[in-house]
N, C-alpha and C positions, 0 to 999 in steps of 0.2 A: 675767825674763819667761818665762810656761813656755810655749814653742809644742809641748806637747800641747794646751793649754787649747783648745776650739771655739773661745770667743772669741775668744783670741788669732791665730787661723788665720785666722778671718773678719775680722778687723779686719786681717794682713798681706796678704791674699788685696785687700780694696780697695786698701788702699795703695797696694799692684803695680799694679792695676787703672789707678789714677788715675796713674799714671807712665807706662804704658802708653800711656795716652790722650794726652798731651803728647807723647810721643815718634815717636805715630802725626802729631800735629799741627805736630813739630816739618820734618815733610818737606812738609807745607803750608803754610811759613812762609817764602815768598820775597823780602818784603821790608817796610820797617816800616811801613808800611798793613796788610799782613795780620797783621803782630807786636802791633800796637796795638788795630787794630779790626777786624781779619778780615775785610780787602778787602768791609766794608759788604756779608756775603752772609748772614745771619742771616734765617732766614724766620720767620713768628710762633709757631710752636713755640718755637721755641728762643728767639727772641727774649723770651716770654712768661715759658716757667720760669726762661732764664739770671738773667733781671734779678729775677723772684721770689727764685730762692735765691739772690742775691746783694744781695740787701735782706733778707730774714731771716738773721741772723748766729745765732751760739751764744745770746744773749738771747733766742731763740724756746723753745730746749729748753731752755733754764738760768734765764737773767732772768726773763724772764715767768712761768712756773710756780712758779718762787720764788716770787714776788710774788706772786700769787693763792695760793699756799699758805701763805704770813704772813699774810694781811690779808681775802683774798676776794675776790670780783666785784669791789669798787671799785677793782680795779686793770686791771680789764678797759677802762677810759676809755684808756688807752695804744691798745687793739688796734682800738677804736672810730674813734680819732684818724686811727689808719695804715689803718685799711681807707677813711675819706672821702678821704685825703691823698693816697693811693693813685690810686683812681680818680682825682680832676682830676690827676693829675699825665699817667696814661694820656690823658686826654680833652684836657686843655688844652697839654701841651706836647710829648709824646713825639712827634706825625707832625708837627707845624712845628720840633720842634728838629731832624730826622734831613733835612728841606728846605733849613731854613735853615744847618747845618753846610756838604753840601754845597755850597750856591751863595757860600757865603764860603770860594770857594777848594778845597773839599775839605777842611773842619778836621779833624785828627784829635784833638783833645782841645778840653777846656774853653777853654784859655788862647787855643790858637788860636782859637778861635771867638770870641770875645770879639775877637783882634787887626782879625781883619776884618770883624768886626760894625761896629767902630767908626774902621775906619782908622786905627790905633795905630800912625802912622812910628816913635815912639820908642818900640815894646815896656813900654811901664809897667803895660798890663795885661796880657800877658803872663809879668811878671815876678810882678807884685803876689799875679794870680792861682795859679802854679805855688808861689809862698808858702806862702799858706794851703793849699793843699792837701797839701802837706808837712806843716807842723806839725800838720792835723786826724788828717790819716790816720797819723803816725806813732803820735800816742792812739788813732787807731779800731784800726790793726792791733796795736797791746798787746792790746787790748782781746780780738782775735781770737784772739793767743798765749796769753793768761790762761785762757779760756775752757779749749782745744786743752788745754793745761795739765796745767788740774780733771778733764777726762776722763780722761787719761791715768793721773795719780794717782788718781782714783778706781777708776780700772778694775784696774792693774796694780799697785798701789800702789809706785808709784815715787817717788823724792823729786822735790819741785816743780820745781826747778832740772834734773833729768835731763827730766822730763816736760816741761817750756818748749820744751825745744829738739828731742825726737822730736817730738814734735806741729806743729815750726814744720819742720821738714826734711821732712815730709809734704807739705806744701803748697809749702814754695819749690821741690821739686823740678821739678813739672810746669809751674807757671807759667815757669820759667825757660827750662825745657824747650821747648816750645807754645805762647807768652805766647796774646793773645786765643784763636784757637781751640781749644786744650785748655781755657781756663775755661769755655767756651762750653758744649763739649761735657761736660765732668764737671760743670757745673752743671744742664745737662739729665737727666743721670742722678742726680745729687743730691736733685733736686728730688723725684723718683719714692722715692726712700728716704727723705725727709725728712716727703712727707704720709703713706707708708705709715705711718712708725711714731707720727707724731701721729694717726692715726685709729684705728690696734690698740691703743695703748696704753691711752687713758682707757676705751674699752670693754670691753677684758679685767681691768681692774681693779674697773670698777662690776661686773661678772658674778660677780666673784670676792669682794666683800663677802655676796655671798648674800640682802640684804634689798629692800624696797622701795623707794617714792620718800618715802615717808613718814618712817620708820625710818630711811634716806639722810640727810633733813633733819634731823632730829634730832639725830643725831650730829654731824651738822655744826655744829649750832646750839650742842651741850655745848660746844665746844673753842672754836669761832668765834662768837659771839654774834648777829653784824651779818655774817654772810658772806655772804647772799643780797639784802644790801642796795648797791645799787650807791652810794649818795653818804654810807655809811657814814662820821661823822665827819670828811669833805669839804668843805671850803667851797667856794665858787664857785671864788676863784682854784687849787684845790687840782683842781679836774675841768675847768675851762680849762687849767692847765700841762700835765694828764694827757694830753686830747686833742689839745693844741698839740703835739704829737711829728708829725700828722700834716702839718703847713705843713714840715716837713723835705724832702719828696720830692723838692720843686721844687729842691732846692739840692746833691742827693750825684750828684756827680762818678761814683758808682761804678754807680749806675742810670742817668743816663742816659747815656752810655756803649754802653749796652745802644739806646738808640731810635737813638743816631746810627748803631750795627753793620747796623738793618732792611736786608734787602736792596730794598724800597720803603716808601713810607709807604703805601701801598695795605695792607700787612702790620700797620699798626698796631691798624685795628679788632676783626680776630679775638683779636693777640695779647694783647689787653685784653681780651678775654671771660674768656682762657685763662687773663694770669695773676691775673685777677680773685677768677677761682673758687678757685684753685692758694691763691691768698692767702687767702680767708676760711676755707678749709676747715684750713687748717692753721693759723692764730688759734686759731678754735675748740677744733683739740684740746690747744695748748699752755693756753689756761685750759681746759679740760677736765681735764689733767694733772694740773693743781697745786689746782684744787677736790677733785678727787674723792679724792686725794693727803691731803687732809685728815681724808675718813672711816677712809680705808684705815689711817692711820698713830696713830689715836685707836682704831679694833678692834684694832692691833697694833704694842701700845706696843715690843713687844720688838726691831722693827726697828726704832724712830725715832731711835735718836742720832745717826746720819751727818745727818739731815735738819733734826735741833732745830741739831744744828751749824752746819749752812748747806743755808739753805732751797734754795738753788741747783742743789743736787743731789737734789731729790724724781724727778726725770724718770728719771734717773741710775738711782737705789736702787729706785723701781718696778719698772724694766725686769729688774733685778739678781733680785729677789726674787723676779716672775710668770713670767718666761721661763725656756726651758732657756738653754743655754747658745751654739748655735749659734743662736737665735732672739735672744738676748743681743747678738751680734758685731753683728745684722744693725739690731737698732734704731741700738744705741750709736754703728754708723756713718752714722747717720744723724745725730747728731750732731756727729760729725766732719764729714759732708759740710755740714750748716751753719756751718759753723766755717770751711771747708776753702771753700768756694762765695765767699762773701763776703771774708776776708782775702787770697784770689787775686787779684779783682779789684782790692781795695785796693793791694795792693801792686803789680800794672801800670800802676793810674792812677799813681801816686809815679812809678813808671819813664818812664811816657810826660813826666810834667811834666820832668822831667830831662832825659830824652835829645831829645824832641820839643821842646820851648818853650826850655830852656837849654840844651844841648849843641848841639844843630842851631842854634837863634838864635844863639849869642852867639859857640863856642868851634869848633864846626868846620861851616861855612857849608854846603861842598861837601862834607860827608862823603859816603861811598858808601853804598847800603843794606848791604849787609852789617855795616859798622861800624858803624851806627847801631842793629839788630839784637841785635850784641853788647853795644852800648853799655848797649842797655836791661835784657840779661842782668843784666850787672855791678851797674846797678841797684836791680834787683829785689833781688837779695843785698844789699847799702848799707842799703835803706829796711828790710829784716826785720832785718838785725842791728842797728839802730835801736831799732824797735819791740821787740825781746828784749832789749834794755838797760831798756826805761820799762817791761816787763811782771815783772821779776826781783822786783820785791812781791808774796808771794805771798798778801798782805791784800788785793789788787785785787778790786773787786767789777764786773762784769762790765756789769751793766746803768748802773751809773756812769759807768762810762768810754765805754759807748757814746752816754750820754744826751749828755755834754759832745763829743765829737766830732758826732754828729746834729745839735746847735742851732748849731757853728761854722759847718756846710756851709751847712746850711738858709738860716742870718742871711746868710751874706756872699754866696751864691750866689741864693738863692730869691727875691726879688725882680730880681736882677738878668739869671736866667735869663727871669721871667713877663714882663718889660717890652721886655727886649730881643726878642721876641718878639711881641707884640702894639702895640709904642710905635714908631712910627716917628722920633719925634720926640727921643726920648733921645740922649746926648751921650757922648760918652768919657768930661770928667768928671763928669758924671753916675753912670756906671758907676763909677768911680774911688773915685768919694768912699763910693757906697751899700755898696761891696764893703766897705773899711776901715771902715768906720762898724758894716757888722753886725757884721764881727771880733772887733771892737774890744769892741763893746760886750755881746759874748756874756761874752769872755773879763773884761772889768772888774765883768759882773754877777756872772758865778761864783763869786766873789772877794770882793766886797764887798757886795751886794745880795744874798746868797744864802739869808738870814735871813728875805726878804720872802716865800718858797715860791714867788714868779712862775719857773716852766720859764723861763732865758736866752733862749730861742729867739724868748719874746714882744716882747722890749724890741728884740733883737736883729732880728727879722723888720722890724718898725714901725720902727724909725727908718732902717735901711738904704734902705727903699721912701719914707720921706719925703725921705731924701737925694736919693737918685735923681731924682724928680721935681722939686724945688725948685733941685737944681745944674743939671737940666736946662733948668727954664724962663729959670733964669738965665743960660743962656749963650745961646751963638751958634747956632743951628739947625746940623742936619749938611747938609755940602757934597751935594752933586746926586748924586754915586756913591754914597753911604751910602745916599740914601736909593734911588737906583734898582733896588740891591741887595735891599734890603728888600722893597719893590715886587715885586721878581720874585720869590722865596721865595713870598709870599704870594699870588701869582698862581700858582703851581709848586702850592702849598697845596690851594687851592680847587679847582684843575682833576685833580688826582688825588685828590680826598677826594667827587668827586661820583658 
């Protein structure tokens, strides 16, 4: 690695930055409320971008542009999906989940919320849930290492197996360091490097082909035939699976997360304007990217074989090719910071499930905060050197491995979060059975129904939300506290949302 290079400087120069940032938040870190969710003081700034760049993973500036630079618009149904899924998620769950967390005790995670939603003396959802969020996020954060990776190699050209592990030490440092309020805060400044270079990027590249919109389309049409046609050789279940990515939202642990941190839900409205716009706008330029990535790379065959190689890297070889080089450091790290945003979080939700729902439940009752603190340190490092075990394929394809963790969260969780929510009437098992049922059945479609092109996430969503309601009506209604609880959330709800 040559640290003359700009961009190597600008790319050590964040790094520092982002360790910085954790190490500033590690003396804001007194105990595991504030380690976990940052003593619930997130206003809707930060509320808005954390959870943005923390749902755009590396599949923003890799996945997706890939994809639209293989294929075209028709792959623009993905960003369609997440920008509707998006919003109800903002509008229907984010200021009753950060009510209802609270009045069940002060949950600091999924599992806990769940325990006391439902009165769970024996911990089964607890346990069941801290589960699956293991097993999804150990694929989702490969997913984030792989990504981390591809940059690294690409940029520095490092062997993959050295680049896995710079790219994953980046990131485990600060969150270990700061846990919630270092992600918080370097995801708020990510966010700001992440839309800058999705909106300089596809515009300095249309400028740089020198033609019109006409001449544009044309070229595009030589290489890609069907690229301005959005259900381009799609069938119906083919742009339902696409946009079915957005029923995900309802289900990742790792955005909402983000609504329970609000410092009130009074904070929820704006921070959904904020990261409304944050969102579509940086959509936009990653198919931006990887369209206009198409004319560019048909006027100049001479750069395209990093890209004919894997499409994944158009974003990448752009930036390479149009910028100087300190202008270079500063997109690229914006790649990282999507990379770096998103797998932080992931890897705290793991640590909270661990040290919050099982260490504290099961192994040490009365721990002290400080140990439970540390505990979740130790953690953090556990679940990464996991994840760099399943990411060490350096065949891994990026938006794969994201799509299969998004439909685990989505299915097991996303009905179970919408109802518990707005159903007063739901049951433990109820909840119980919907959770394993979406799992389950994400995980046995992937596997054996994969051939039918139905996105997992649909059979998965559906039957988890039939379970639910059907074990519900069939059992015994919830005792008087379950639902008083309820009641009062939803009362907390309506009188601060007026």
């Amino acid at each position: 690695m040559n640290f003359s290079n700009p961009t190597v400087v600008v790319f050590v120069v964040y790094i520092l930055a982002m360790l910085g940032i954790g190490l500033y938040a590690y003396f804001s870190t007194k105990n595991l409320d504030d380690y976990i969710l940052g003593g619930r003081s997130l206003g809707s700034f930060v509320t808005a971008l954390s959870a943005g760049a923390s749902d755009m993973s590396g599949w923003l500036l890799m996945g997706l542009p890939g994809a639209i630079y293989l294929t075209g618009l028709s792959e623009s149904w993905i960003a369609i999906g997440l920008i509707i899924g998006a919003w109800l998620n903002w509008y229907l769950v984010a200021g009753r989940l950060r009510v209802h967390t609270e009045v069940q005790n002060n949950a600091l995670t999924l599992p806990d919320y769940f325990t006391g939603r439902f009165d769970d003396q024996k911990k089964i959802l607890r346990v069941t849930s801290a589960l699956i969020i293991l097993v999804f996020f150990a694929i989702y954060c490969a997913s984030g290492m792989v990504a981390g990776a591809r940059l690294f190699e690409t940029l520095f050209q490092l062997p993959y197996s050295t680049a896995l592990w710079l790219g994953a030490f980046a990131t485990i440092g600060y969150v270990c360091i700061g846990g919630f309020l270092a992600i918080s805060w370097t995801d708020t400044f990510q966010a700001g490097l992440m839309i800058f270079a999705l909106l300089l990027l596809p515009i300095v590249t249309y400028m740089s082909l020198g033609i019109g919109v006409e001449e544009f389309t044309a070229v595009v049409e030589s290489v890609r035939p069907h690229a301005f046609d959005f259900a381009t050789n799609l069938s119906v279940v083919a742009i339902l699976s696409a946009a079915a990515w957005g029923l995900g939202y309802f289900g990742q642990p790792h955005i909402l997360v983000r609504f329970m941190a609000a410092d009130s839900v009074k904070s929820i409205p704006a921070a959904r304007r904020i990261g409304m716009t944050w969102m579509i706008l940086c959509l936009a330029g990653a198919v931006g990217s990887g369209f206009i990535g198409i004319a560019y790379f048909q006027m100049h065959p001479e750069f395209a074989a990093a890209v004919t190689a894997n499409p994944e890297t158009v974003f990448m070889e752009l930036t390479k090719i149009l910028f100087n080089p300190w202008v270079v450091g500063v997109i690229l790290a914006a790649i990282l910071s999507a990379i770096m945003s998103t797998l932080s979080c992931q890897l705290l939700v793991c640590s909270s499930a661990l040290t919050e729902d099982l260490y504290k439940g099961f192994i040490r009752k009365n721990a002290s905060q400080k140990e439970l603190v540390w505990i979740g340190r130790a953690m953090v490092i556990a679940v990464a050197m996991l994840a760099l075990v399943l990411a060490q394929n350096p065949e891994s394809k990026v938006l794969g491995l994201v799509a299969y963790a998004w439909a685990g969260f989505g299915a097991a969780f996303g009905p179970l979060i919408i109802l518990s929510l707005f159903w007063k009437r739901m049951t433990l098992n109820g909840a119980l059975v919907g959770m394993i049922v979406g799992a389950l059945t994400v995980i046995l479609w992937k596997n054996f129904f994969g051939y039918t092109g139905i996105y997992e996430i649909i059979p998965g969503f559906v039957f988890a939300l039939i379970s639910i309601v059907v074990v519900s009506l069939l059992g015994k209604a919830p005792n008087a506290a379950v639902t008083s609880r309820f009641e009062q959330a939803d009362e907390i709800y309506a009188r601060e949302m007026k």
